[in-house]
C-alpha distance (Angstrom), angle and dihedral (degrees) to the residues before:
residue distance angle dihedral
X1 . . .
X2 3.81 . .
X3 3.52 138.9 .
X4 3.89 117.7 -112.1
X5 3.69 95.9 -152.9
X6 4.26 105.3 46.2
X7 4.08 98.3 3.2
X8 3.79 90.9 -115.4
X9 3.86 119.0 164.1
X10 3.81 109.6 -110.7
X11 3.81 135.0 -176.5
X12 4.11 121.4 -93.0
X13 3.93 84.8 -111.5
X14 3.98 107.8 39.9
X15 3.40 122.5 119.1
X16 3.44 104.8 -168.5
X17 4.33 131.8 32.7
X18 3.47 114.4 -94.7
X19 3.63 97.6 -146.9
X20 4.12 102.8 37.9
X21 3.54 101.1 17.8
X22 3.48 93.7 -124.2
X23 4.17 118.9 160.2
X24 3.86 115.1 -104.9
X25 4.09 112.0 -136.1
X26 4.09 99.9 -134.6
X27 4.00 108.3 -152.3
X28 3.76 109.9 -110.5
X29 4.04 116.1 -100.2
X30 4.03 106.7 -108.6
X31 3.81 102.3 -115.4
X32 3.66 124.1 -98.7
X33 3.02 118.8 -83.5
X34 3.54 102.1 5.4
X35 3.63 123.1 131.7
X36 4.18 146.5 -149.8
X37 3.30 98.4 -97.9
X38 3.86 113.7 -117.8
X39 3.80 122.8 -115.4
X40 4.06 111.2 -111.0
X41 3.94 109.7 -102.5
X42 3.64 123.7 -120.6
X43 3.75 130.2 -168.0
X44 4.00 116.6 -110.1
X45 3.40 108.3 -100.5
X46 3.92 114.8 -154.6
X47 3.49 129.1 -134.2
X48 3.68 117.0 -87.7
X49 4.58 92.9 30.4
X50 3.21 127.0 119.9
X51 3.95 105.8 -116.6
X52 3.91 92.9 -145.7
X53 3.90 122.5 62.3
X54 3.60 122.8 -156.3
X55 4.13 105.4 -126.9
X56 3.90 106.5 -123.7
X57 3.86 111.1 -124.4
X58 3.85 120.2 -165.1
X59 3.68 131.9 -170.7
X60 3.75 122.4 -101.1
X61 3.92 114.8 -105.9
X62 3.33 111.7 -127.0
X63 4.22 121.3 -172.3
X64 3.90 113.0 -113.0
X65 3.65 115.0 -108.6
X66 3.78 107.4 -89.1
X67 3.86 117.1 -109.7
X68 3.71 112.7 -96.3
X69 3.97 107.4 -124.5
X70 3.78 130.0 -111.0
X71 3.73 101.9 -118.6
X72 3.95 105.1 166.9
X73 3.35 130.6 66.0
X74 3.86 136.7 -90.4
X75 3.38 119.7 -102.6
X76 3.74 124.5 -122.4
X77 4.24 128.3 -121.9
X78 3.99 85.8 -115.3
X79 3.88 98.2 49.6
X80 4.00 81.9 49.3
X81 3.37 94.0 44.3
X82 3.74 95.5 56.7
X83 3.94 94.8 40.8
X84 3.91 78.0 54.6
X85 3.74 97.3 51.8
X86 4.08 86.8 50.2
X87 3.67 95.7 49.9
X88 3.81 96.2 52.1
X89 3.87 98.5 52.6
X90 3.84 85.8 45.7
X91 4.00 81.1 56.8
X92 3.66 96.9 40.7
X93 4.07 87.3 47.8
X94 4.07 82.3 48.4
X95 3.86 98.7 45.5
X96 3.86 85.1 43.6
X97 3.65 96.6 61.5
X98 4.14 93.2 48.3
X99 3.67 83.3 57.5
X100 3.32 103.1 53.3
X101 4.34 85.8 40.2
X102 3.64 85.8 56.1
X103 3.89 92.2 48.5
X104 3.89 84.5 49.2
X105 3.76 89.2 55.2
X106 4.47 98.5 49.8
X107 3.43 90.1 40.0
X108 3.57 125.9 -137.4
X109 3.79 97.4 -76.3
X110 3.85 86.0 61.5
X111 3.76 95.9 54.9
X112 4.01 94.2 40.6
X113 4.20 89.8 48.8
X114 3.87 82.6 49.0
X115 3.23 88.2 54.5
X116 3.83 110.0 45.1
X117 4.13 80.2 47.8
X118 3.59 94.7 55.8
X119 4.00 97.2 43.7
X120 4.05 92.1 45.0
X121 3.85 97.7 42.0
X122 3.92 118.3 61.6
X123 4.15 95.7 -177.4
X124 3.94 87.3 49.6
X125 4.03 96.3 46.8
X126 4.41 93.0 78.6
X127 3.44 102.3 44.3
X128 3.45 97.1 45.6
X129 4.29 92.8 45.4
X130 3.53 85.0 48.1
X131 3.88 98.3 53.2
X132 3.59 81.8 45.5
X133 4.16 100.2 54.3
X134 4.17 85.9 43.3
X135 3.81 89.7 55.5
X136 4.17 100.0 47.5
X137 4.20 80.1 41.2
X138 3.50 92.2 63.0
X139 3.61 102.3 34.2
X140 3.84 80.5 51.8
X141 3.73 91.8 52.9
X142 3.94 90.3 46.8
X143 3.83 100.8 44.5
X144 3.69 88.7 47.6
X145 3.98 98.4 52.3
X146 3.45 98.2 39.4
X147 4.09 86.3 44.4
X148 4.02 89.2 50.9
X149 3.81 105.8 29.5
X150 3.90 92.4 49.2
X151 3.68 92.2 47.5
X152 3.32 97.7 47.0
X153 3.66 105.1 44.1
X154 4.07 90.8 49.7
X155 3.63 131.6 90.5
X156 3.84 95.0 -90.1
X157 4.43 82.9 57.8
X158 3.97 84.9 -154.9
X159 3.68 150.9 75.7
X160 3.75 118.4 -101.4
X161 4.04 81.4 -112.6
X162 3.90 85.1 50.6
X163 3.62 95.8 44.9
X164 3.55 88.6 57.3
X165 3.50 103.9 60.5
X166 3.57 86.2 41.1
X167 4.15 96.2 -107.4
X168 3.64 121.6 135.7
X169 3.77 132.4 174.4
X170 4.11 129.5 -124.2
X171 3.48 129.5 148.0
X172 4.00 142.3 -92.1
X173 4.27 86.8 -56.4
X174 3.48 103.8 33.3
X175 3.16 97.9 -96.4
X176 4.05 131.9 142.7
X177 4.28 110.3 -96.1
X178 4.04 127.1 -137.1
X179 3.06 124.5 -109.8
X180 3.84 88.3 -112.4
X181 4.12 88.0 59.3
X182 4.06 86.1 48.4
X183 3.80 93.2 49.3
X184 4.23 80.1 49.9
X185 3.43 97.7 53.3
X186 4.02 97.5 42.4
X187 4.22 93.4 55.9
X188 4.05 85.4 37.7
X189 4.10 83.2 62.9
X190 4.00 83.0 65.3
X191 4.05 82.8 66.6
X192 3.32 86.4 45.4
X193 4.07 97.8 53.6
X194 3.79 88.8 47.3
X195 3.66 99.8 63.4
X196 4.04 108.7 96.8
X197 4.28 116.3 -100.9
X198 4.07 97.6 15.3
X199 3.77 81.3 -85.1
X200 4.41 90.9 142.7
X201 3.77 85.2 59.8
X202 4.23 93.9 38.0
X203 3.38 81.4 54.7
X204 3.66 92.1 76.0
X205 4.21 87.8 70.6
X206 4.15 97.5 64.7
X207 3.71 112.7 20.3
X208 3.72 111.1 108.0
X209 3.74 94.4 -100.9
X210 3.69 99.8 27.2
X211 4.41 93.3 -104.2
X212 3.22 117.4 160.3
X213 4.04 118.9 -153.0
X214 3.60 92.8 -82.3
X215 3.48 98.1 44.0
X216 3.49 90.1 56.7
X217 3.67 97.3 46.9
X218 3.81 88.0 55.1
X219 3.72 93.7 41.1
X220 3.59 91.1 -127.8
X221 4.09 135.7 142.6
X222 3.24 126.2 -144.6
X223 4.02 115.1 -152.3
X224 3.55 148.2 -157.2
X225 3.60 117.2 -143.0
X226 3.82 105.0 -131.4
C-alpha cells in the first residue's frame, strides 16, 4: 500500500503516512449480504435462427348469439288462404282506381278513337290487345310487390289481409325480414304458381311448419299471433 501524498510504503492496516502524516482513504467494506450481480441468461441461439420471434396473436372467441325461439304458432293453409283472398280484392280495388286515373288522364276521346280503330281495323286489333295485356301484367306485377314486400318487411310484418287474421311473417328465428327477403319471397311465389294443381301453395297445410314453396325458398315463417 502506498501513500497518495509522498509515495511512501505503508502497512495493509495504517491509517495515516508514517512519514507526512497524511490520512489513508480505506476502501469501503461491500455490504453484507450483497452480491455480484449475475449476468441475464439468454437461450443459445443456433446458427442459421432468427434471434427475434414474432409473438403469435389470436383473436378472442366469442359464443354466437343464441337463436331467438319460435314462440307462436304456425299458421294454417285456410287462415292463409283467406288473408290471401282479402289482399287481392284490396289489389284489384287498387289496380282499379289507376285505371280509371289513367282514363282520367287520355280523356274520353282517346279511349272512344281507340276504340272505333280497333273495331274497324282487323291487322290493328292484336298488337294493340297485346300491348294492352303486357301493360296491366306489369302493373300487376308492380302493385303486387310493392303491396307485399313493403308490408311485409315493416313493423306491422303483414298484409292488411294478414294483419287481420292476426298472421304475420318473419323468418327461420322469428325474427322481422328486409325488404330485400320480402321482395325474395314475392317473385319466389312465381315458382310457386308454376308447379301443376296449386300443390306449392297446398303445401302450406302438411309441411312441418306449414311453408309453402315460396316460403321455403325465402326461408321465411309465417305466424299466427296466439
Amino acid at each position: 500500500m502506498f501513500c497518495s501524498r509522498c509515495g511512501a510504503v505503508m502497512t495493509e492496516n495504517a491509517s495515516f503516512c508514517s512519514s507526512c502524516g497524511q490520512p489513508l482513504a480505506a476502501a469501503a467494506p461491500p455490504p453484507v449480504g450483497a452480491g455480484p450481480i449475475p449476468a441475464p441468461a439468454f437461450p443459445a441461439v443456433s446458427a442459421g435462427a432468427s434471434t427475434l420471434t414474432a409473438p403469435v396473436m389470436t383473436a378472442p372467441a366469442y359464443p354466437a348469439p343464441p337463436a331467438v325461439p319460435v314462440l307462436q304458432p304456425y299458421a294454417g293453409f285456410w287462415l292463409r288462404l283467406v288473408a290471401y283472398i282479402i289482399d287481392a280484392i284490396l289489389l284489384f280495388l287498387g289496380l282499379a282506381t289507376l285505371v280509371g286515373l289513367a282514363a282520367a288522364i287520355l280523356g274520353a276521346g282517346f279511349l272512344r278513337g281507340l276504340g272505333e280503330n280497333m273495331s274497324g281495323a282487323g291487322d290493328f286489333v292484336a298488337p294493340v290487345v297485346i300491348v294492352v295485356i303486357l301493360m296491366c301484367l306489369f302493373a300487376c306485377l308492380i302493385e303486387g310487390w310493392i303491396y307485399y314486400a313493403w308490408f311485409e318487411s315493416s313493423s306491422y310484418q303483414a298484409t292488411p289481409g294478414k294483419l287481420a287474421l292476426g298472421l304475420f311473417v318473419t323468418d327461420m328465428e322469428g325474427r322481422r325480414i328486409t325488404f330485400a327477403r320480402a321482395s325474395g319471397r314475392f317473385f319466389a311465389k312465381i315458382i310457386t304458381g308454376l308447379i301443376p294443381l296449386f300443390i306449392g301453395y297446398i303445401m302450406a297445410g302438411f309441411t312441418a311448419k306449414k311453408q309453402a314453396l315460396h316460403d321455403m325458398i325465402a326461408s321465411c315463417l309465417v305466424l299466427r299471433r296466439a
